[in-house]
N, C-alpha and C positions, 0 to 999 in steps of 0.2 A: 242914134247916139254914139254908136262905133266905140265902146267900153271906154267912155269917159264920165269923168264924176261933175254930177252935178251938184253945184251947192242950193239948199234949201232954208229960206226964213221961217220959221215958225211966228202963230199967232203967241202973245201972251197968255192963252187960252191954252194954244196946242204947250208951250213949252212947261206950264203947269202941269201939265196930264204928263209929258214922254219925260220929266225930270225924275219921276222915280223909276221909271222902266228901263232908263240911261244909267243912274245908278247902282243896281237889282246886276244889269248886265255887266257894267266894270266889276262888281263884287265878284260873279259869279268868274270870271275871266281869274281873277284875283285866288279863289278858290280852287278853280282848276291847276295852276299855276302850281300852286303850293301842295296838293295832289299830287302833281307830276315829280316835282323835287322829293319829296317823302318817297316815294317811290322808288326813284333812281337812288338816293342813300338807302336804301332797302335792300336792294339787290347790290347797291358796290359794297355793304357791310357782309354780305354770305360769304362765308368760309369757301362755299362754293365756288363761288364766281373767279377763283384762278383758274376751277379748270376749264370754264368754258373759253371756246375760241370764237374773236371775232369774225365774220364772213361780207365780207364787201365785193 
């Protein structure tokens, strides 16, 4: 396949069952997300975080 996407049909069968699991996963992405934000205003609200320096 040489890292190319393949596209797949689902039965009406198969799309019933993978529709909440499809779901379930965008939520959780969704969740993650909104973790990550919460987090980063976390640390740029620390009184702290002028002294740290950035390293690149």
């Amino acid at each position: 396949m040489a890292s190319k996407t393949v596209g797949k049909w689902f039965t009406a069968d198969q799309a019933a069952d993978y529709e909440a699991w499809i779901a379930n996963h965008r939520r959780i992405r969704e969740l993650i997300a909104h973790l990550e934000a919460l987090g980063i205003t976390q640390v740029e609200s620390d009184p702290r975080a002028s002294r740290v320096q950035e390293t690149r």
